[in-house]
KEFI-441079 format. One record per residue (C-alpha): residue number from 1; residue in three letters; y, x, z. Coordinates in nm, 2 decimals. Example, Ala and Ser with C-alpha at 12.3 -4.5 7.8 and 13.67 -1.06 7.14 Angstrom:
BEGIN
R     i    aa        y        x        z
R     1   ALA    -0.45     1.23     0.78
R     2   SER    -0.11     1.37     0.71
This chain:
BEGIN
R     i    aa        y        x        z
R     1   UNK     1.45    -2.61    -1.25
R     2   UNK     1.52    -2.24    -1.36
R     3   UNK     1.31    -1.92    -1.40
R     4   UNK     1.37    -1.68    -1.14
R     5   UNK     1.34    -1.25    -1.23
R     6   UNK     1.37    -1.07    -0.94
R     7   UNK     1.38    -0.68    -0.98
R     8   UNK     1.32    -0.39    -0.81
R     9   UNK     1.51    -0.05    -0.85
R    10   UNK     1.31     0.22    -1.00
R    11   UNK     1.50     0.45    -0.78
R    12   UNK     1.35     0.31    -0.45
R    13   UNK     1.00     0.36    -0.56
R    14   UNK     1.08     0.76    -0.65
R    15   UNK     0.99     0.97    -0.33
R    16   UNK     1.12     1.32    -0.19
R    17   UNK     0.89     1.59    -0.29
R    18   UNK     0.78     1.92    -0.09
R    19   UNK     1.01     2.14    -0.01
R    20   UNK     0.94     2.44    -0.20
R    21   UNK     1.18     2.70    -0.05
R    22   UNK     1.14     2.83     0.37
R    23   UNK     1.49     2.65     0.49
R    24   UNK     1.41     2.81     0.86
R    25   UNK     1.51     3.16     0.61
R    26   UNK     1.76     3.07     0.40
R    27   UNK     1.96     2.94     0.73
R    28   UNK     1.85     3.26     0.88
R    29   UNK     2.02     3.43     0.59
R    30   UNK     2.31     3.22     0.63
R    31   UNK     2.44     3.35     0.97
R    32   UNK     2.35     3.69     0.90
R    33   UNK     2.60     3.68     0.63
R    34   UNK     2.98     3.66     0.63
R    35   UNK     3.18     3.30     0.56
R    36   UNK     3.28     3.43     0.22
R    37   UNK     2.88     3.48     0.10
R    38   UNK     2.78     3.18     0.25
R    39   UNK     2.91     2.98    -0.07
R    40   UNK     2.70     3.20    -0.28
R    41   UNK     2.32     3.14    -0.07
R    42   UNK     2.41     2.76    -0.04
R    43   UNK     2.43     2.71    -0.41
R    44   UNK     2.18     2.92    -0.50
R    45   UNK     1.96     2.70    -0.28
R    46   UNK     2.07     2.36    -0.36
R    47   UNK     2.03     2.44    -0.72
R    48   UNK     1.65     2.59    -0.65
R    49   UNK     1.55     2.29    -0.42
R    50   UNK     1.72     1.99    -0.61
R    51   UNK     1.58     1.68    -0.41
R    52   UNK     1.67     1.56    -0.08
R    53   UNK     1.65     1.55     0.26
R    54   UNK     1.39     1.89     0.20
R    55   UNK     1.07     1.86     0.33
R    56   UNK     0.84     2.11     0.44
R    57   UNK     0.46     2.08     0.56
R    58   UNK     0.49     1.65     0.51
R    59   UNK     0.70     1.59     0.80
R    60   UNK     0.97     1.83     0.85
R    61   UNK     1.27     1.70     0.76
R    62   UNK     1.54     1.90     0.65
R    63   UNK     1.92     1.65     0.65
R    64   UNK     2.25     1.86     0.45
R    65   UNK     2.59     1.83     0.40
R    66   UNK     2.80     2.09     0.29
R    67   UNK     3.16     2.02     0.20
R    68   UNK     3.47     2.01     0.33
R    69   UNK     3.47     1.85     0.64
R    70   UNK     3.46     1.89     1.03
R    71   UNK     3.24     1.61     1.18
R    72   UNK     2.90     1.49     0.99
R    73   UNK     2.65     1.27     1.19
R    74   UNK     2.37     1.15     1.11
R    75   UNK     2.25     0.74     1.15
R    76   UNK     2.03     0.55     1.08
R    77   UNK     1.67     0.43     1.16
R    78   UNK     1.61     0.74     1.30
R    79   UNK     1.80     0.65     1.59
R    80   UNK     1.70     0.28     1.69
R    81   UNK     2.07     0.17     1.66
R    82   UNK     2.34     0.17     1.41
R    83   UNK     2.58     0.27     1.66
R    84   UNK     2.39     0.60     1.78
R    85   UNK     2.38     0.93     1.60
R    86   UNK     2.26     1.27     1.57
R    87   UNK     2.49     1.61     1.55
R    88   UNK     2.42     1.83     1.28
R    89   UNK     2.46     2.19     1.32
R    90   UNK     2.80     2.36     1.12
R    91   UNK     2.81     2.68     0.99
R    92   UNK     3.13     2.77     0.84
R    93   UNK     3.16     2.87     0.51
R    94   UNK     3.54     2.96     0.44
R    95   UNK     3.71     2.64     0.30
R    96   UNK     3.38     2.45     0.30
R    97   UNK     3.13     2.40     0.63
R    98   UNK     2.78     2.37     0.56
R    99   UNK     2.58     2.08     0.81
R   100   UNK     2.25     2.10     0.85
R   101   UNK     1.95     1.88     1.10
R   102   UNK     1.63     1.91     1.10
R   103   UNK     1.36     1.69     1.19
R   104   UNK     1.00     1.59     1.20
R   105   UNK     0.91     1.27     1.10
R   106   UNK     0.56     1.14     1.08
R   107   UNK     0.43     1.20     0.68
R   108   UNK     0.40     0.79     0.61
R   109   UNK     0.72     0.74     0.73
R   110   UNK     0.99     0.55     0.56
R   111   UNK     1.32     0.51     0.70
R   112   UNK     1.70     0.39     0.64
R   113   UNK     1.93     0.67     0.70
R   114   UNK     2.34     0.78     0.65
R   115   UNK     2.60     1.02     0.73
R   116   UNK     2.92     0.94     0.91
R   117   UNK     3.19     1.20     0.79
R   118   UNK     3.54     1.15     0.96
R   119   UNK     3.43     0.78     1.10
R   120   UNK     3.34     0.65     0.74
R   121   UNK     2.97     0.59     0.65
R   122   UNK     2.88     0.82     0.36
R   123   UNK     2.56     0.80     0.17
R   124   UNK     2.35     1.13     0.10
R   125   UNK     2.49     1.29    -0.23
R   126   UNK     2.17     1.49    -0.32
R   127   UNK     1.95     1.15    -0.29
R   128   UNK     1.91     0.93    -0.60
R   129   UNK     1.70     0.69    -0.38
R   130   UNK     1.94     0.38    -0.25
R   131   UNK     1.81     0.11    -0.05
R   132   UNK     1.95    -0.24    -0.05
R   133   UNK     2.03    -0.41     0.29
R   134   UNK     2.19    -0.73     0.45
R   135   UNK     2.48    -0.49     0.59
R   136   UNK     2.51    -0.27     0.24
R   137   UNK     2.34     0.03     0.11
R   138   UNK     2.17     0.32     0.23
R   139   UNK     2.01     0.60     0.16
R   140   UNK     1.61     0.64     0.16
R   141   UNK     1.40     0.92     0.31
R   142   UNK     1.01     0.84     0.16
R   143   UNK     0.79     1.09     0.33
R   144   UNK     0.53     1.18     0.09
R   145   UNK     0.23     0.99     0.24
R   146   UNK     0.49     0.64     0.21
R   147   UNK     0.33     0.42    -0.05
R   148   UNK     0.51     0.13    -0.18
R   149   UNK     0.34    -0.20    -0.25
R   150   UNK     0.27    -0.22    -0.60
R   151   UNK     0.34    -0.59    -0.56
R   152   UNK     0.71    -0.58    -0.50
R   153   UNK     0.80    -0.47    -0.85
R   154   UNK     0.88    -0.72    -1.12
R   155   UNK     0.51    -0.79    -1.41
R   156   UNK     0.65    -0.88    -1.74
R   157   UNK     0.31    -0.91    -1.88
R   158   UNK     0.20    -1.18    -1.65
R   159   UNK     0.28    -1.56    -1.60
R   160   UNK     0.59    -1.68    -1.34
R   161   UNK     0.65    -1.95    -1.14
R   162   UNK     0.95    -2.14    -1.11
R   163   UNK     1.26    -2.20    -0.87
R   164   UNK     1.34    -2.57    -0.77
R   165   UNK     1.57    -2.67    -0.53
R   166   UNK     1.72    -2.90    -0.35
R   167   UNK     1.96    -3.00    -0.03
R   168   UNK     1.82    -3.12     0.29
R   169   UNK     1.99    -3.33     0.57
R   170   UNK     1.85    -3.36     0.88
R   171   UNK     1.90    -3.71     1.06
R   172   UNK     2.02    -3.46     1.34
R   173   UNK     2.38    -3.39     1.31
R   174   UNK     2.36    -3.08     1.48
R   175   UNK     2.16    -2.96     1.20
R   176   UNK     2.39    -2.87     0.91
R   177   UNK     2.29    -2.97     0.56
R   178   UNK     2.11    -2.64     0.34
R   179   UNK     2.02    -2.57    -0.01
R   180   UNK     1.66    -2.52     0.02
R   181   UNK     1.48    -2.33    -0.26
R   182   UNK     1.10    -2.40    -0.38
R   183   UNK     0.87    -2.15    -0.54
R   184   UNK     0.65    -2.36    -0.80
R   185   UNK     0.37    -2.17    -0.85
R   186   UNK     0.27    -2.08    -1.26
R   187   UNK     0.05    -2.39    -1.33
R   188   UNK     0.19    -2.59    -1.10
R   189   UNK     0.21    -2.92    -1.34
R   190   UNK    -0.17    -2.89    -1.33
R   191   UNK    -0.24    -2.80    -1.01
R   192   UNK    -0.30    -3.02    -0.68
R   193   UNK    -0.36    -2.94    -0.27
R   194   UNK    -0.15    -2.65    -0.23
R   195   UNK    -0.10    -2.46     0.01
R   196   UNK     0.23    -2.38     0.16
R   197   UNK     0.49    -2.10     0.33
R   198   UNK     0.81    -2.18     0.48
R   199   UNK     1.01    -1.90     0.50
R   200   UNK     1.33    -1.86     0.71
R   201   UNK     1.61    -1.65     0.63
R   202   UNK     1.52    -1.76     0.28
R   203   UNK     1.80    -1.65     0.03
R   204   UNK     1.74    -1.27     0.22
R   205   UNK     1.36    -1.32     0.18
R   206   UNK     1.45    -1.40    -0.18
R   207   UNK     1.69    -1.16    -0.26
R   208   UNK     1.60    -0.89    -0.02
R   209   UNK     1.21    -0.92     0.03
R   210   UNK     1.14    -0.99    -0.33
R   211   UNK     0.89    -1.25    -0.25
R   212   UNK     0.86    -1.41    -0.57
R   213   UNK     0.70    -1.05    -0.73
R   214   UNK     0.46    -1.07    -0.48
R   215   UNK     0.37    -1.44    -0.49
R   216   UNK     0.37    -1.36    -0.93
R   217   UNK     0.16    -1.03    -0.88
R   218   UNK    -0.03    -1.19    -0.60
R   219   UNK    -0.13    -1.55    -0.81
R   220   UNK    -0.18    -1.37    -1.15
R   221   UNK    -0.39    -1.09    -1.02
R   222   UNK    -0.65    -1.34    -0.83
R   223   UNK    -0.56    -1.21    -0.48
R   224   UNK    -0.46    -1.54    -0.30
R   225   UNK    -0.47    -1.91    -0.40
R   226   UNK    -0.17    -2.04    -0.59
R   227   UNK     0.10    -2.13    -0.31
R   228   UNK     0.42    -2.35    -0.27
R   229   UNK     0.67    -2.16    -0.10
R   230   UNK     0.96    -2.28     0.09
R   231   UNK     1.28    -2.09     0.14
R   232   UNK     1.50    -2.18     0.42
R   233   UNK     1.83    -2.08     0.47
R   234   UNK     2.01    -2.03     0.82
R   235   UNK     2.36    -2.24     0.93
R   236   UNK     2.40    -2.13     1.23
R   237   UNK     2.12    -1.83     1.29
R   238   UNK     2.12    -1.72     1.65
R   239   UNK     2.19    -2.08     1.78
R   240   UNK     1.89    -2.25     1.56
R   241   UNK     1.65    -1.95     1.57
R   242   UNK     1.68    -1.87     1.97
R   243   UNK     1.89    -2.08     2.19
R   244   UNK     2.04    -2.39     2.19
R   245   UNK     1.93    -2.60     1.89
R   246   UNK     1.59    -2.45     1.89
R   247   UNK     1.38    -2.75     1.96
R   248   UNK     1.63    -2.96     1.72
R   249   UNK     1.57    -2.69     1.41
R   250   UNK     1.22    -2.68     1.47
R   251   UNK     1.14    -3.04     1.51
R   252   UNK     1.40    -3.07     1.18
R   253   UNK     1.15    -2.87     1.00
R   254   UNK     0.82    -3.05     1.15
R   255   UNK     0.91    -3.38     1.11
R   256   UNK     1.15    -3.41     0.82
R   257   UNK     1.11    -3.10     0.62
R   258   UNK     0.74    -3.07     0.59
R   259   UNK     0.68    -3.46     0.54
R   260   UNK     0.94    -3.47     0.26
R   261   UNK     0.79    -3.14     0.12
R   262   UNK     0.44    -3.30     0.11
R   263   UNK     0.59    -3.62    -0.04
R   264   UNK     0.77    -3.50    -0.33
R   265   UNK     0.53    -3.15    -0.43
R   266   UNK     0.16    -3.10    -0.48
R   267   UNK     0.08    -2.95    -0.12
R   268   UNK    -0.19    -2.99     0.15
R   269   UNK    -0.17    -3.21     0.43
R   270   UNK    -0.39    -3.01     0.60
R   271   UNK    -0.18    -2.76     0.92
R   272   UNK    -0.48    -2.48     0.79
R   273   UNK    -0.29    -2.46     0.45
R   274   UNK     0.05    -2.44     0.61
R   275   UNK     0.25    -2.12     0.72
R   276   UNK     0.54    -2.03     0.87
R   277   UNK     0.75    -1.65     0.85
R   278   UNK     1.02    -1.50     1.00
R   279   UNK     1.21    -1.17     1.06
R   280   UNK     1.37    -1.09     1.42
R   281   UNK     1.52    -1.40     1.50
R   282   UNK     1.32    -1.57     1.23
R   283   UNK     1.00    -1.45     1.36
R   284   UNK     1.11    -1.62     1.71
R   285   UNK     1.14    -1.91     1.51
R   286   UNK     0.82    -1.88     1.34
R   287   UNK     0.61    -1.76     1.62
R   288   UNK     0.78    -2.05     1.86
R   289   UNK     0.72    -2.34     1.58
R   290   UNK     0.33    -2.24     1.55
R   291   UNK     0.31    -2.24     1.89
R   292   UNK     0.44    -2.55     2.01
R   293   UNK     0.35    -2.73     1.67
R   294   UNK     0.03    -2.60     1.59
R   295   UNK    -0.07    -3.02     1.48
R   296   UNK     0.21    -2.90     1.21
R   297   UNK     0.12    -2.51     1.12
R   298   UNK    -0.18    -2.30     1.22
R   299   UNK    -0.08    -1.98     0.98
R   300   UNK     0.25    -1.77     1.16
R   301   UNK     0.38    -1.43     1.09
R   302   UNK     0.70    -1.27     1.30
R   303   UNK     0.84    -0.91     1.23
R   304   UNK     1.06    -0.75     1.42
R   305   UNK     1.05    -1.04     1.62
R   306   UNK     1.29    -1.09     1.89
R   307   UNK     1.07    -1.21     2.18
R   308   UNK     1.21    -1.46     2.44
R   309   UNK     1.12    -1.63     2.74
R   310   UNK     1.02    -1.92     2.59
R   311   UNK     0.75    -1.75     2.38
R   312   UNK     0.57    -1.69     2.71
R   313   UNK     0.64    -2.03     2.80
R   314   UNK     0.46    -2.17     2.52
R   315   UNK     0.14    -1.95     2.58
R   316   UNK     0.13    -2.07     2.95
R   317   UNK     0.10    -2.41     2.86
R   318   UNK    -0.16    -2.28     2.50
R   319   UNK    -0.36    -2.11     2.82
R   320   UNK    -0.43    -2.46     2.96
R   321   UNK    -0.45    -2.64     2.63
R   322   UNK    -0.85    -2.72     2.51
R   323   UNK    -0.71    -2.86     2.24
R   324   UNK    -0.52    -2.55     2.08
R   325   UNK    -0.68    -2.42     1.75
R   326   UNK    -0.91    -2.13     1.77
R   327   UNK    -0.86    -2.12     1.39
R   328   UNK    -0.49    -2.05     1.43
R   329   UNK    -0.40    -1.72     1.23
R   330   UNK    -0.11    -1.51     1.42
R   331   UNK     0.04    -1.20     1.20
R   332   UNK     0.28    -0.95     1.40
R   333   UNK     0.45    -0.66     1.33
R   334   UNK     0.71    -0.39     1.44
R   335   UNK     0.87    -0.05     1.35
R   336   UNK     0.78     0.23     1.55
R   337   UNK     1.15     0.29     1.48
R   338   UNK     1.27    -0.07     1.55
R   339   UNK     1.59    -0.13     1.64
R   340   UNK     1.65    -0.09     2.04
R   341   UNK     1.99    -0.30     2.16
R   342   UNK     2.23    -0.19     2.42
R   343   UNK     2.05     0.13     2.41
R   344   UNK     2.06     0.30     2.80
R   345   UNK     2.19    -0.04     3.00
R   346   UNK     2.02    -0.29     3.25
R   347   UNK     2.02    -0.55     2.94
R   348   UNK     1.87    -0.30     2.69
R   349   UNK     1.62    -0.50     2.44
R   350   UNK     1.36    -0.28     2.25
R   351   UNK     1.22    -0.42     1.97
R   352   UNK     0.90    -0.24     1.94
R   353   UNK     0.82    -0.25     2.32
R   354   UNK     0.91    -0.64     2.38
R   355   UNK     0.63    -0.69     2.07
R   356   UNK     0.37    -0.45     2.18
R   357   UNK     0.40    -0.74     2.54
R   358   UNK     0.39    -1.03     2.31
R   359   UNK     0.06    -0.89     2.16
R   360   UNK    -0.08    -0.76     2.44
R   361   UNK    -0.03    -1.16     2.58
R   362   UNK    -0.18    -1.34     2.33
R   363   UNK    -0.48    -1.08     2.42
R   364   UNK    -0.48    -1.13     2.76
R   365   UNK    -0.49    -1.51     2.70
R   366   UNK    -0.77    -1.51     2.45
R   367   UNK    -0.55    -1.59     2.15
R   368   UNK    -0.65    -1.30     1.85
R   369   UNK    -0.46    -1.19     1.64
R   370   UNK    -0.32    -0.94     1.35
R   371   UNK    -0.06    -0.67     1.54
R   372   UNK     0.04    -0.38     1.33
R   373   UNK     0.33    -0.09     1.37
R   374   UNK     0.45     0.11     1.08
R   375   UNK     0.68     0.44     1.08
R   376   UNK     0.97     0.17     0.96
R   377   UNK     1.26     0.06     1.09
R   378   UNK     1.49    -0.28     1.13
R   379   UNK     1.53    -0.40     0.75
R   380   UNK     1.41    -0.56     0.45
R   381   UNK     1.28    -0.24     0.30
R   382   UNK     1.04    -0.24     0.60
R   383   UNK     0.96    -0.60     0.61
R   384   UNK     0.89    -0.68     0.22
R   385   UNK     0.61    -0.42     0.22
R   386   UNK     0.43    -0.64     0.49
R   387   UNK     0.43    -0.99     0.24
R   388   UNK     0.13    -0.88     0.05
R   389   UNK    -0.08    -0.85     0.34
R   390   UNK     0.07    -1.18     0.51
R   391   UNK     0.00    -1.36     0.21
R   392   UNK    -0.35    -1.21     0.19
R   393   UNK    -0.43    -1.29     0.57
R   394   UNK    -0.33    -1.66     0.55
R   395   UNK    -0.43    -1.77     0.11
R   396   UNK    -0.66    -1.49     0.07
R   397   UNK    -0.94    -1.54    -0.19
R   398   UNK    -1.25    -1.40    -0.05
């Protein structure tokens, strides 16, 4: 067994301030003056407002380039798809060209954004805040009313738990072999009956959603019971999260992983004490595993979750089942700037509206439940500020 110290960067928790200088002016003063005086007003006012993207009145949004360039877009959550874009306005400035977009985005926003210069993706110069994601880094816009949960970032003053880990082998062939990672809780040598939290996509939701500072932060503080946490890693994601070794990879889980789990740690029997999480195709996972084997877990969170067919399939038969689990806790949520795929086609999915459906099913059904939406979009630095509150909802200490 090893300690684990997962960190957070100081620069993602630094947010853009108020823009203290009238941009709608100082462009205005722009193209009433010739190329050659441009360069003077632009430096002048990227020396005055020093922080970016500018902000003005908690959600205008103020995106800039200047340099020397023809073609800046700008991507990112903003526009539901990595592969869509907005044009920036360009105002020549001699040898340089000065690009400029402006914006307004809801004042608890936080969102994932880039430039594309010449094809290449560029991070914003004038932005110390970089995010971390599966596909790389970006840059950070924080509107001012964005908090951060406290509970991401690393507490050297309190006690840690510890990593364990081990490889497990389904007896199903089709299930490839994984390194599966444990969070021991501090204590654990003393403690009995715990509760427990599979996760999937586990080395992201380790390394990425920085779920062992908020299981440390949550323990120490009193906020939830001590919990065993279960990390699981994808083989082959799309295939065992959604289609064609779903029911294999979730009855691998069920049947195998959980009963070794219980056998060899100090967890609950009990499905009450036991909870499953995913992201996107993880949250399929998670949502379809609590559905059909709610004798297994009766705590689920999904986020961003892709929604299929068979989710619906699952509530049809729930709907004639007397036997399902009133006590059953469902967490859901979504990005008001989820990610949309195949944006303007016949097979377009949106995110955001397929689990607004969802909710409204388990509703319609009599199934309650936790839905939220957050001015987010599809990644990680979305998702991780959710795990306090899961954690809360399904090991709270009230």
């Amino acid at each position: 067994m090893v300690f684990i110290k997962i960190t957070i960067p100081v620069i993602a928790l630094i947010f853009q301030t108020t823009n203290p200088l009238n941009f709608n002016q100082f462009v205005k003063n722009l193209k009433t003056s010739s190329e050659p005086e441009r360069h003077n007003i632009i430096s002048e006012y990227l020396t005055a407002q020093k922080t970016f993207p500018a902000i003005e009145q908690d959600s205008l949004v103020h995106f800039i380039w200047y340099g020397k360039t023809n073609n800046v877009l700008l991507k990112g959550d903003i526009n539901r798809n990595p592969s869509l874009s907005d044009s920036m306005e360009i105002l020549r400035c001699g040898s340089l060209n000065f690009f400029y977009k402006t914006l307004i985005i809801p004042k608890n926003a936080r969102l994932n954004y880039w430039f594309e210069i010449d094809g290449k993706k560029v991070l914003d110069p004038g932005n110390t805040r970089i995010i971390i994601g599966k596909s790389g880094k970006y840059s950070e816009l924080a509107m001012p009313g964005f908090t951060s949960s406290e509970s991401l970032v690393y507490n050297p003053e309190i006690k840690h738990g510890k990593i364990d880990s081990f490889i497990f082998k389904s007896s199903n062939d089709l299930i490839k072999a994984r390194k599966i990672k444990v969070f021991l809780p501090s204590g654990y040598d003393t403690l009995s009956f715990l509760p427990t939290v599979y996760v999937h996509d586990g080395d992201e939701a380790l390394k990425l959603g920085l779920y062992i500072n908020v299981l440390d932060n949550l323990i120490a503080e009193g906020k939830i019971r001590p919990v065993l946490a279960v990390f699981i890693p994808p083989v082959d994601r799309q295939s065992e999260y959604l289609w064609t070794k779903l029911n294999r990879y979730s009855d691998a889980i069920c049947n195998e992983l959980v009963p070794f789990i219980d056998r060899h740690y100090a967890t609950s029997p009990l499905p009450k004490h036991r909870g499953i999480i995913g992201i996107a195709e993880g949250g399929h996972i998670a949502l379809y595993t609590a559905l059909h084997r709610y004798d297994i877990f009766q705590n689920t969170a999904s986020q961003s979750a892709v929604i299929s067919t068979r989710l619906s399939d699952e509530l049809f038969a729930i709907s004639n089942n007397p036997y399902f689990p009133s006590a059953m806790k469902i967490y859901m949520d979504a990005g008001r700037y989820d990610l949309v795929l195949n944006p303007g086609k016949k097979n377009s999915v949106d995110y955001l509206k397929q689990n607004r459906e969802f909710s409204d099913e388990l509703y319609h059904i009599g199934i309650q439940h936790i839905y939220n939406e957050y001015n987010d979009g599809h990644s990680w630095a979305n998702w991780r500020q959710r795990a306090e509150e899961i954690l809360g909802y399904f090991f709270g200490v009230y």
